[in-house]
PANUMI-406381 format. One record per atom (N, C-alpha, C): residue in three letters; atom name; y, z, x. Coordinates in nm, 2 decimals, always signed. Layout:
BEGIN
<r ALA CA <Y Z X>>,
...
// end
This chain:
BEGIN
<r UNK N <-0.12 +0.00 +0.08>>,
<r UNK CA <+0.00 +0.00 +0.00>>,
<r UNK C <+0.13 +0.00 +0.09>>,
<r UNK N <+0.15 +0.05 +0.18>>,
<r UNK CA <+0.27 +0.07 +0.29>>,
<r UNK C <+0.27 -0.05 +0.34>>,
<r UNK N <+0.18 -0.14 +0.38>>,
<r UNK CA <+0.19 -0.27 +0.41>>,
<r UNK C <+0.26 -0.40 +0.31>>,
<r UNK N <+0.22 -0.34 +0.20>>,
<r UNK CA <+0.32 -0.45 +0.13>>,
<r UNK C <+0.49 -0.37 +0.11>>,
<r UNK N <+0.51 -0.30 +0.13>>,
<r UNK CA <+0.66 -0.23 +0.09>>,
<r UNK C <+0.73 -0.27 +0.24>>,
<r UNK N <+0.63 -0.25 +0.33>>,
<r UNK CA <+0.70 -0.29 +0.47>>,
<r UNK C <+0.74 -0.43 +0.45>>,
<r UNK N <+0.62 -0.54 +0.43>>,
<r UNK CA <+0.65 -0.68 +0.43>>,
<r UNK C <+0.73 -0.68 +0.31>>,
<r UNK N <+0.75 -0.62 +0.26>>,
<r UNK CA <+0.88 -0.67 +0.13>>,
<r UNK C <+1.03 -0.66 +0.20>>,
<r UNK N <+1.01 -0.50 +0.26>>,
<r UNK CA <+1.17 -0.49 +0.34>>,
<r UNK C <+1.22 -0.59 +0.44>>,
<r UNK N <+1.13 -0.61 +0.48>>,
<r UNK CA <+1.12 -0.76 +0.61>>,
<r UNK C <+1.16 -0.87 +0.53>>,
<r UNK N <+1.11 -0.87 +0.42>>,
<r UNK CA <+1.12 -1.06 +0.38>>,
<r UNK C <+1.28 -0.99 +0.33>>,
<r UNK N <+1.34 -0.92 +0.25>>,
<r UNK CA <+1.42 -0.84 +0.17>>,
<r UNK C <+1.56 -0.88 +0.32>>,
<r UNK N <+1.50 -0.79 +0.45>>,
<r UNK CA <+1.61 -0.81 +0.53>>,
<r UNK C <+1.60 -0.96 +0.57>>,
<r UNK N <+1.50 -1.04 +0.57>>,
<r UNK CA <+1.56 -1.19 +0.66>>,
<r UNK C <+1.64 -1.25 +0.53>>,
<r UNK N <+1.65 -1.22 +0.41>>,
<r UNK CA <+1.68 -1.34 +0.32>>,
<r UNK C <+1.84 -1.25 +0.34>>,
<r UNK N <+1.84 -1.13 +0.32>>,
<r UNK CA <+1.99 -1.08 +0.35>>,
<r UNK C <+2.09 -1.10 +0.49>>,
<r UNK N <+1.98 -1.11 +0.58>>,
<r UNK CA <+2.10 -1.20 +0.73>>,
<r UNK C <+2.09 -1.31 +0.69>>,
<r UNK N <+1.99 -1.43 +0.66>>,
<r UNK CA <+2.05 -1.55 +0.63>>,
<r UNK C <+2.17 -1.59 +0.54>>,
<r UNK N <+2.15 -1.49 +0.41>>,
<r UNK CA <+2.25 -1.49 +0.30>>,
<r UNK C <+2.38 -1.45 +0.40>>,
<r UNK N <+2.41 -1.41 +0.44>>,
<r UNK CA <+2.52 -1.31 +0.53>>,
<r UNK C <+2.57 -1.45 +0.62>>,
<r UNK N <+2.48 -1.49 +0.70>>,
<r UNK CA <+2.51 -1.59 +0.79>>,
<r UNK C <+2.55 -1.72 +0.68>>,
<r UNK N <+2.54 -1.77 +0.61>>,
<r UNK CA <+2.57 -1.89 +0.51>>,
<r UNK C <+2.66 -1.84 +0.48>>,
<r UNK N <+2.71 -1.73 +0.39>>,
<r UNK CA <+2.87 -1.67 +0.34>>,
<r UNK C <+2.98 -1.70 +0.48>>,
<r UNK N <+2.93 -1.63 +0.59>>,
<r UNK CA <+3.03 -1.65 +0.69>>,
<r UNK C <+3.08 -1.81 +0.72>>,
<r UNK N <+2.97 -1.86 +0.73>>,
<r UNK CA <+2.98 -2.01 +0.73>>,
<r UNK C <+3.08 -2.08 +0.63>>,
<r UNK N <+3.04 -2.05 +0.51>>,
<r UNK CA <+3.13 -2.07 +0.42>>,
<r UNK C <+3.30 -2.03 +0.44>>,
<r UNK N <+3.26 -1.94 +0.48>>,
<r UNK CA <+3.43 -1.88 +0.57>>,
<r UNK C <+3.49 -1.96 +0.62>>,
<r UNK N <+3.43 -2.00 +0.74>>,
<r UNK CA <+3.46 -2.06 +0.84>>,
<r UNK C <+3.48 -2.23 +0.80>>,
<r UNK N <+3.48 -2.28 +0.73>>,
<r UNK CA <+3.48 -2.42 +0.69>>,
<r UNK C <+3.64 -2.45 +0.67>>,
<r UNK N <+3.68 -2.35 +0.53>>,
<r UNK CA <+3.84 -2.40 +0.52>>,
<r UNK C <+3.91 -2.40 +0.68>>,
<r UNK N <+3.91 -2.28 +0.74>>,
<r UNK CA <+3.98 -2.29 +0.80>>,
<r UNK C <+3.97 -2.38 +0.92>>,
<r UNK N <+3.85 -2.48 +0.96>>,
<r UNK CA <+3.80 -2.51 +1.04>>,
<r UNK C <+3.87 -2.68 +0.98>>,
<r UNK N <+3.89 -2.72 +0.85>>,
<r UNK CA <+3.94 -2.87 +0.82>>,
<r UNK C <+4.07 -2.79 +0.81>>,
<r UNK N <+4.13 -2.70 +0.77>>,
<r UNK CA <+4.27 -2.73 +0.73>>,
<r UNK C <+4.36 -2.68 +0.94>>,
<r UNK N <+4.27 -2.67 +0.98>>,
<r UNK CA <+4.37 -2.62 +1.15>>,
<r UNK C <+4.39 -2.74 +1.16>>,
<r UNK N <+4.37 -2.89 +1.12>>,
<r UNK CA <+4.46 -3.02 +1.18>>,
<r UNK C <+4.52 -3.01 +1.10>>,
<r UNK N <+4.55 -3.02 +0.96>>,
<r UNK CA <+4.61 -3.05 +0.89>>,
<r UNK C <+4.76 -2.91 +0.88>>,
<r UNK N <+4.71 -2.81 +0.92>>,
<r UNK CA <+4.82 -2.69 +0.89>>,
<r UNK C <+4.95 -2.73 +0.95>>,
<r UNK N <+4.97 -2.79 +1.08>>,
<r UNK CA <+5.11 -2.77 +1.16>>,
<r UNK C <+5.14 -2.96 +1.16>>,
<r UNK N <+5.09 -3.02 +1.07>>,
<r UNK CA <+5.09 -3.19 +1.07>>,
<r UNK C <+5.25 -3.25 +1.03>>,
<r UNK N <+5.33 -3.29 +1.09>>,
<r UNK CA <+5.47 -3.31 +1.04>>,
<r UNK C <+5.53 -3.46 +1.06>>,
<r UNK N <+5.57 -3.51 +0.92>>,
<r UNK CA <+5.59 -3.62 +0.91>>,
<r UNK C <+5.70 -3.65 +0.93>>,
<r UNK N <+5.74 -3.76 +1.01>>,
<r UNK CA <+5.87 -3.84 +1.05>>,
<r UNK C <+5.86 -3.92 +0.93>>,
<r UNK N <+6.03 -3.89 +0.91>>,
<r UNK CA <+6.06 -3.99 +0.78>>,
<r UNK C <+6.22 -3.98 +0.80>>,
<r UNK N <+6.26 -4.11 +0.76>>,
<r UNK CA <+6.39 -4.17 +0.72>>,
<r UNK C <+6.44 -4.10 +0.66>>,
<r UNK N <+6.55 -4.05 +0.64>>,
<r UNK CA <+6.66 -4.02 +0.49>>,
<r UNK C <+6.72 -4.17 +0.46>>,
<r UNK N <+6.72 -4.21 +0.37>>,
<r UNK CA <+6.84 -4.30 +0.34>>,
<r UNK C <+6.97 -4.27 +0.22>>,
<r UNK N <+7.10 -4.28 +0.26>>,
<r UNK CA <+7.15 -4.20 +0.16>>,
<r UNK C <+7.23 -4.30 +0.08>>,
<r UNK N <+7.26 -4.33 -0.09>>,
<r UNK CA <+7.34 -4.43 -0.11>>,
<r UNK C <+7.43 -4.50 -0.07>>,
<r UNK N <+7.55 -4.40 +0.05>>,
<r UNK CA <+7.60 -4.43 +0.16>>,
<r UNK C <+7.59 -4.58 +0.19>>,
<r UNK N <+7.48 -4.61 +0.26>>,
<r UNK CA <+7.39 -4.69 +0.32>>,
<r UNK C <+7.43 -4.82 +0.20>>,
<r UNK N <+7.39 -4.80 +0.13>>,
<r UNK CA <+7.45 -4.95 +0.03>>,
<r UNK C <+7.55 -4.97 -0.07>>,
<r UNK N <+7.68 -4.85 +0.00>>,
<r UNK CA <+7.78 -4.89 -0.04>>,
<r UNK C <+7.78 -4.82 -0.17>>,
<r UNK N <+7.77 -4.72 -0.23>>,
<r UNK CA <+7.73 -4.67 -0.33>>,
<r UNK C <+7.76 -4.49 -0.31>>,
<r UNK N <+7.84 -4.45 -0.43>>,
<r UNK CA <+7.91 -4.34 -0.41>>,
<r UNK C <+7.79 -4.20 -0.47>>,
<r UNK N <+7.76 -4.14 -0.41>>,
<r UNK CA <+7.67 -4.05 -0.48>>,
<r UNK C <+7.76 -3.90 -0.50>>,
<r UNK N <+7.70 -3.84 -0.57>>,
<r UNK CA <+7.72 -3.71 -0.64>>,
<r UNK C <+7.64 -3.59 -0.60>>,
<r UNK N <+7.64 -3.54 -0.50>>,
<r UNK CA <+7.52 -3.42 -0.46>>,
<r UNK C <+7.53 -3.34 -0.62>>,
<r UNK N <+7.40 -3.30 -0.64>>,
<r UNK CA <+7.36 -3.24 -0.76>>,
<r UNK C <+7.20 -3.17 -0.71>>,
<r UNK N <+7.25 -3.00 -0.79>>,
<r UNK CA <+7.08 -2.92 -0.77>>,
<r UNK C <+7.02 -2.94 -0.92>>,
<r UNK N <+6.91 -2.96 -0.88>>,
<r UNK CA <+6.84 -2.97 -1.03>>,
<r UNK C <+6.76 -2.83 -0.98>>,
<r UNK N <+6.76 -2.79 -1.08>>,
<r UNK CA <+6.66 -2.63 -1.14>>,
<r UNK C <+6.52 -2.66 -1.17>>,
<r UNK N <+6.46 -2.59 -1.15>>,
<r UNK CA <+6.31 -2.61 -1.25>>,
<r UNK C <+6.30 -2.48 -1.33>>,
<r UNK N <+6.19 -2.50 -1.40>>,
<r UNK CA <+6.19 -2.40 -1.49>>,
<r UNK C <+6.15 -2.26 -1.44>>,
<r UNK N <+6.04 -2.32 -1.31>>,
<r UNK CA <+5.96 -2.20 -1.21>>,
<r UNK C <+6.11 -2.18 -1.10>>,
<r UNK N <+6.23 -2.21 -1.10>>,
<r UNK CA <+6.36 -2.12 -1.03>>,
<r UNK C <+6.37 -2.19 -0.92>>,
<r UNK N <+6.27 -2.30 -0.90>>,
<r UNK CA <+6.27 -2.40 -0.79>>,
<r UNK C <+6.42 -2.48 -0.77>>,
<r UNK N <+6.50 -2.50 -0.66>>,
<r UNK CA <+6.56 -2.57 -0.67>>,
<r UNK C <+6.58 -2.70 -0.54>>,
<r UNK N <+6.60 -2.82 -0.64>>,
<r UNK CA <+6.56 -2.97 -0.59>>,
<r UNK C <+6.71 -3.02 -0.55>>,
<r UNK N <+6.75 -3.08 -0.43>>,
<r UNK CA <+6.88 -3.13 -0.40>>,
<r UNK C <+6.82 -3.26 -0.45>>,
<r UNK N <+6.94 -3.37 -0.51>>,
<r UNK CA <+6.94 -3.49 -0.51>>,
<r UNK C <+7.11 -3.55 -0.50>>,
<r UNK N <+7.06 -3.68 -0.54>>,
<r UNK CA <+7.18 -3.76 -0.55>>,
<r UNK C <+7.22 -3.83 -0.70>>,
<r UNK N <+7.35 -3.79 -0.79>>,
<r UNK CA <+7.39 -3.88 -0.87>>,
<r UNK C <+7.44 -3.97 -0.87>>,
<r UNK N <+7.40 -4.11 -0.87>>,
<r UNK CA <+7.51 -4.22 -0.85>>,
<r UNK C <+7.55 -4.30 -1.01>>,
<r UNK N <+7.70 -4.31 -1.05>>,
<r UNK CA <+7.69 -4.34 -1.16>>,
<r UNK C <+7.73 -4.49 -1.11>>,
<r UNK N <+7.75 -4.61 -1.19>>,
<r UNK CA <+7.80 -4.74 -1.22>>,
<r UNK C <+7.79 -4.78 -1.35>>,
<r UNK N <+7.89 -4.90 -1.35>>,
<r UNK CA <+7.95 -4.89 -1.47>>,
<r UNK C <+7.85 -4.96 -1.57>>,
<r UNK N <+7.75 -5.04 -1.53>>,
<r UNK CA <+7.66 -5.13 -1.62>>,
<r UNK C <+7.52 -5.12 -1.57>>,
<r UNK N <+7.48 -5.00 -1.57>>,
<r UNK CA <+7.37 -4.96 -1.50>>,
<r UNK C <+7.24 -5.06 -1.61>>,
<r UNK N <+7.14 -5.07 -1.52>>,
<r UNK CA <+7.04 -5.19 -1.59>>,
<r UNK C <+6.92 -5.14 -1.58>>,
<r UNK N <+6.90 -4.97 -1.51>>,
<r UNK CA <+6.79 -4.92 -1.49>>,
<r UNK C <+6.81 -4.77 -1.45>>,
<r UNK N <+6.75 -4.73 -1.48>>,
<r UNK CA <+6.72 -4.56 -1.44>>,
<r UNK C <+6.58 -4.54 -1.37>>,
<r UNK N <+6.63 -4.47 -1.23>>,
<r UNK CA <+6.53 -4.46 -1.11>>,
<r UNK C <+6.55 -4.29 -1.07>>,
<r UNK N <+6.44 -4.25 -1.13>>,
<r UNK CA <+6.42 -4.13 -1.02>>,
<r UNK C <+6.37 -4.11 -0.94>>,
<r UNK N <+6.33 -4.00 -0.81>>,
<r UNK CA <+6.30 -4.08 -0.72>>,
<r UNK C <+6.25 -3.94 -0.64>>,
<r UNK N <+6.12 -3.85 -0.65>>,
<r UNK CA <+6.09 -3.74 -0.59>>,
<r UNK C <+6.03 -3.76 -0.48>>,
// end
């Protein structure tokens, strides 16, 4: 009888390190794809209406979550489209 309670604690402890070892594993993944991606910084142009002769209006737009978005209002007089542009 002591022989099976022993081979139970045995199979009991290998399935608990492996389970243990997989969890950590699982750990280790996010942070192992997002380390290229964390500090990645993109070069990009501003272009400002300036640029084509065109008078803008600095304006903050609000969000509802207190976020606030700088943009540009440019009005003219016979506008033929409306472009937003995030």
């Amino acid at each position: 009888m002591k022989k099976r309670h022993s081979k139970w604690k045995i199979l009991v402890g290998i399935i608990m390190i492996f389970l243990c070892v997989f969890l950590v594993f699982l750990a280790i993944i996010p942070f192992q794809i997002m380390g290229d991606i964390d500090n990645y910084c993109i070069d990009v142009e501003v272009v400002s209406p300036n640029n084509f002769g065109l008078i803008p209006k600095d304006v903050i737009l609000r969000t509802q979550d207190e976020l606030n978005i700088a943009a540009w209002e440019v009005e003219i007089t016979n506008p033929k489209a409306i472009v937003i542009l995030l």
